[in-house]
N, C-alpha and C positions, 0 to 999 in steps of 0.2 A: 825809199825812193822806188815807186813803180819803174818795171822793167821797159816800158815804152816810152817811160817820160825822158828827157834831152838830159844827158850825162848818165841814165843807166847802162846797166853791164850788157846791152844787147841779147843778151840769153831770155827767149821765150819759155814760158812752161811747159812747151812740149819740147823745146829742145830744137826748135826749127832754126836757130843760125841767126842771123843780124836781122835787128826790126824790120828794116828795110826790105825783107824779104816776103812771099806770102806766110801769112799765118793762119791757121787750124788745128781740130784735133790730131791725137796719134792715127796714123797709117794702124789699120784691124789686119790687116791682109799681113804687114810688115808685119806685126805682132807675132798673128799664128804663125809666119815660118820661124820665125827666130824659137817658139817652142819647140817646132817640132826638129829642127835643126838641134837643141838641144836632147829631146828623145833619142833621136840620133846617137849625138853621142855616147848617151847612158846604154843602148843596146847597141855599141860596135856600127854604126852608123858613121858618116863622113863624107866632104864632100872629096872628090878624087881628080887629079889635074887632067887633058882631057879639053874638050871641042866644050863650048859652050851648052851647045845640044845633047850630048852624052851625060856631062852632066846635072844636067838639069834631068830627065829621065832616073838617073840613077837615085836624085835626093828624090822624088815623087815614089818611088819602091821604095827606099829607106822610109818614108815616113810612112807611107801604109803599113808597112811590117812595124813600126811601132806602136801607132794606132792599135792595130788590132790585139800585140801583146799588153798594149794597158788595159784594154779593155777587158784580153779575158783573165789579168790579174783581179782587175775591180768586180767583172760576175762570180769569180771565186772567191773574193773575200767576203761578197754580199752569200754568197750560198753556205760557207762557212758558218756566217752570222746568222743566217735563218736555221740552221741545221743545229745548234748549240741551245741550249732550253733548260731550264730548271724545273724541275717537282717540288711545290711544296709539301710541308710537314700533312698539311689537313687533305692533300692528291694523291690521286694518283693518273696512270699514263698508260693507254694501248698502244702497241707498235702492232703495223700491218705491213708487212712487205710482197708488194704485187696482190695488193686486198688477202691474206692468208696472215692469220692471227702467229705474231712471232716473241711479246712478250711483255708481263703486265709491268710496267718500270715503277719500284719504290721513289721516295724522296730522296731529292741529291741533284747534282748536274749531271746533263747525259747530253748524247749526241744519235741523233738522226740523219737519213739521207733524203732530204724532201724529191719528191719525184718516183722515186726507188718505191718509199717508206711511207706511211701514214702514223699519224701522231692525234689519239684521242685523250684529252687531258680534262679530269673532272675533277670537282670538290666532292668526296665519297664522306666526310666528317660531317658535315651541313646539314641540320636541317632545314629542307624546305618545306613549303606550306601551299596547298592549295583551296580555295575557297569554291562553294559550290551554293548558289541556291535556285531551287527548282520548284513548282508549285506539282504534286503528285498525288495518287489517288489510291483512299484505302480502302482499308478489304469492305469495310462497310459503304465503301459507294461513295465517299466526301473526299471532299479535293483540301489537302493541308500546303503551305509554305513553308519548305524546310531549308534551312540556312545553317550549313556544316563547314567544318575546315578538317584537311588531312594534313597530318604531319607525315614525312617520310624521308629517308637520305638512300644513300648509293651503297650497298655492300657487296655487291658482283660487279667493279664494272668491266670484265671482262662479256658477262651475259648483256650487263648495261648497253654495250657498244655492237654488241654480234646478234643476241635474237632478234631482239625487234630495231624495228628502223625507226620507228618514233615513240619511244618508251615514255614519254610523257603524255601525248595523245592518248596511248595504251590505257594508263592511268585513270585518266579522266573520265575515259566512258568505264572503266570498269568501277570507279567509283558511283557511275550515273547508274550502271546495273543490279549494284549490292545496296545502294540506297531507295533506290525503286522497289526490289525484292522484298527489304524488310518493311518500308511503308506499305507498302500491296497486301503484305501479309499480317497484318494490325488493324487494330480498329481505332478511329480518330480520337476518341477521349483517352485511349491508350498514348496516343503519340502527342496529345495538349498535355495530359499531366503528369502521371508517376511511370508512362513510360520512355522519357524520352532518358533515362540513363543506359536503361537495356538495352535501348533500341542502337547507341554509336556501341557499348562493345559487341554485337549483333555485325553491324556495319562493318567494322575492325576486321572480324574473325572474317567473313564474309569475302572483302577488298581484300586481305592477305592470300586470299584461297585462289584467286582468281588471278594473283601477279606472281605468285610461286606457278600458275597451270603455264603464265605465259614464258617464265622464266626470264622475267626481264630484270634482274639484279637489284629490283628493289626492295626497302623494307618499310612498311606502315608502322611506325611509330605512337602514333594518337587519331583517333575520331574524336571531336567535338562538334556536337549537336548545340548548337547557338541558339538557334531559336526555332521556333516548328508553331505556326500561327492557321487561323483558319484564312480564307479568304477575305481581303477588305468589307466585302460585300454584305459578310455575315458576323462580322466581328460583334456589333454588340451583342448580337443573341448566345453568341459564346459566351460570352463574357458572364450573362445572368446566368446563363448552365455551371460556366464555373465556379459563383459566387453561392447560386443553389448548393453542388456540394460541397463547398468549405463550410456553408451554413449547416449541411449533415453533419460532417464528421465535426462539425463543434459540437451539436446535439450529441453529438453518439456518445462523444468522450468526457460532456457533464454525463450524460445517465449512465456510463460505466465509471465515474467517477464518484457517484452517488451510491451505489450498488457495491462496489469497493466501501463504502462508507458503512451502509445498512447493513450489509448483511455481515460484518466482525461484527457488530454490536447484536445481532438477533441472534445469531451463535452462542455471541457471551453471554447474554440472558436465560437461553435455552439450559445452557451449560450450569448457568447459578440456578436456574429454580431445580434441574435435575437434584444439583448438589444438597439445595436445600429440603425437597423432599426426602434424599436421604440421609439427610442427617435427624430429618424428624421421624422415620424412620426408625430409626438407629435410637434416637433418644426414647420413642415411647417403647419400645421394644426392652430397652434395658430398665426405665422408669416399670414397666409392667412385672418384669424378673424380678426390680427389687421390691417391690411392692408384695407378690407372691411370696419373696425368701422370709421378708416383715413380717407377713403374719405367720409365715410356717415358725416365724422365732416366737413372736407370740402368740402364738395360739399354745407351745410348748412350756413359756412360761407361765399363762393361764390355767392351765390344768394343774400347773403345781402350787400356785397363789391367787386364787380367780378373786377373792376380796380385794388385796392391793393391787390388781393389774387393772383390775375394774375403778378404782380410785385413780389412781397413774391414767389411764386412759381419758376419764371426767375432766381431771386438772390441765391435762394436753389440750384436752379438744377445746373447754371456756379460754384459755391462753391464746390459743391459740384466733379463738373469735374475738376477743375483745382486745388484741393487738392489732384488729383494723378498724376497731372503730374509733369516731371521735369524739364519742361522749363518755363519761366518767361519772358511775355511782355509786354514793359510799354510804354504807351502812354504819350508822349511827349503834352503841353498843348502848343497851338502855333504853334506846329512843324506841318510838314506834312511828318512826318515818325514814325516808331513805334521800341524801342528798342527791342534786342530778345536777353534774356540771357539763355544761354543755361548751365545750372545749373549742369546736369548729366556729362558732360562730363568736367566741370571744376573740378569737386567731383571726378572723375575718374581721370585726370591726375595729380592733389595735391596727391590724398593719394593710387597711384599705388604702390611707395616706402618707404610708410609710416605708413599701418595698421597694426595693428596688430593683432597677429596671429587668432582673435575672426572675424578679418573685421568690427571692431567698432570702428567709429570714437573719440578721444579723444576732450577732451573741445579747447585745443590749437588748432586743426588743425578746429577745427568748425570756432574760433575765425579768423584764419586765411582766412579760406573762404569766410567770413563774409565781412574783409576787403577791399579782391579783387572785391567784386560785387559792396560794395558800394565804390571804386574807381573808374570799370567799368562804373557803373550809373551816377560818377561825370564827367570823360572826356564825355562820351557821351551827358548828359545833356550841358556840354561848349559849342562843338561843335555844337550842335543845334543851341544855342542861338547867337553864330558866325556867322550861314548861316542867321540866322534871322535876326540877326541887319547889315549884308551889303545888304540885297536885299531891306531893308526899306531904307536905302542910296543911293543905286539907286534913 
């Protein structure tokens, strides 16, 4: 049942007494004295019996004097809370008291007196990164596009916080000065091809020299040389320069590839016909010895049997020639003719249609050959001895 409907409990929600009466919200003014009449209390506050006028006066003190000790409880808890701070594990912390450097704070919770004190708190573990690109001019007079990044972190930062006042600024142009330095100092097809490695540790060493002179607690960790281009303008004509010498050094490194080839092999050649000269050398040198100790043997045994060494000598030498020929003549004993077998060419017409594919004769066709001669040898041998025994008939 609504509180204004006919048989409710007459109690509004603010508490204002019978429906009947006016109704609105809460009294704000009744509100705040009833706190601060409360404050009162909590700090020895009260109202005191006394003229109406007196006290009323006296609660107007009482609450000022409360007021103002809440308030300087609550700027003390808030200065408390700003004054309490943690270090992390990867920070560190400068303390200044009245600007005068008084201590670098490890990791942990610490407390400061803000006003008093200064508190500079940095990531000294981090690296950060900065990027640079610049369009610069080398020593040969051309304008290159260089697109670099610096790595670097905090290792002083007591010098971090106290020499320079904008240690990062500092940075940046001294990066623009060592990088200008060594492109100035180069020549462009140095800085397009095989020198842009040289050129960031150059840069490195350079940017390091320049932030240890300013003492700004920094340390350069990496130069990366990303890219180093010529001018939009003149790009394609680069391009044919650089494609010219890739086309060189491919030339260069067939003809030292070739030459690596030729010349072990003309060495080895040089080196075998040397060998083979002296080994012929060598051969007729001793073929010559023995040849000279040969006769010095026979010449020794000729003086002692010049008949039989002279026969010996005949029999060597016919042996010796008619073990390369290929004909065969055999003297008929009684006869007065002499047979001639002509050996090569019976060997040529047997096995025109029948060697094989080596041109070596097999055992069958040897056997075969063998046959025909000494059939050959026996008609002719008959026939001999035919003419011989009718002319003794005669």
């Amino acid at each position: 049942m609504a509180w204004n409907e006919p048989g409710g409990n007459n109690q509004d929600p603010w508490g204002g007494g019978n429906k009947g009466k006016k109704q609105g919200p809460p009294d704000l003014d009744d509100a705040f004295r009833k706190f601060q009449d409360k404050l009162n209390g909590i700090f020895g506050g009260g109202r005191k019996g006394g003229s109406s006028g007196s006290g009323k006066g006296n609660n107007n003190a009482a609450s000022s004097a409360g007021i103002f000790i809440a308030g300087a409880i609550i700027l003390a808890a808030i200065y408390l809370w700003n004054a309490v701070y943690t270090v992390d594990e990867k920070e560190r912390a400068v303390i200044l008291r009245f600007g005068q450097y008084v201590d670098t704070v490890e990791p942990g919770l610490h407390l400061y007196f803000p006003g008093i004190e200064q508190k500079f708190q940095e990531r000294v573990t981090e690296l950060r990164t900065y990027n640079l690109r610049q369009q610069m001019l080398t020593k040969d007079e051309n304008i290159v596009e260089v697109s670099m990044s610096v790595q670097y972190n905090i290792t002083n930062i007591k010098d971090y916080v106290l020499n320079v006042t904008k240690p990062l600024v500092s940075l940046e142009e001294a990066t623009q000065s060592a990088l200008r330095h060594v492109v100035g100092s180069s020549e462009m097809h140095q800085i397009l091809t095989e020198g842009r490695e040289t050129m960031g540790v150059e840069v490195l060493a350079r940017l390091q020299a320049y932030i240890d002179s300013y003492g700004s607690g920094l340390s350069i960790r990496k130069v990366n040389i990303e890219s180093a281009l010529p001018p939009k303008e003149v790009q394609a004509a680069f391009d044919d320069v650089i494609r010219a010498r890739e086309d060189q050094e491919r030339a260069k490194n067939h003809a030292e590839a070739y030459a690596n080839k030729v010349i072990p092999e003309a060495r080895g050649q040089a080196k075998r016909a040397v060998e083979n000269a002296s080994a012929y050398r060598d051969e007729t040198i001793a073929r010559a010895e023995g040849d000279a100790a040969r006769f010095s043997n026979l010449y020794s045994e000729y003086k002692k049997a010049p008949d039989v060494t002279r026969e010996r000598l005949y029999i060597e030498t016919v042996e010796s020639v008619l073990s390369k020929s290929s004909k065969v003549l055999v003297d008929v004993k009684g006869g007065n003719n002499m047979m001639y077998l002509p050996l090569d060419k019976l060997i040529s017409s047997k096995t025109a249609t029948q060697t094989t594919p080596s041109q070596e004769l097999t055992q069958q066709q040897l056997d075969e050959i063998t046959n025909r001669v000494t059939e050959e040898l026996n008609k002719r041998v008959s026939s001999a001895r035919k003419n011989s025994t009718g002319r003794v008939g005669r």
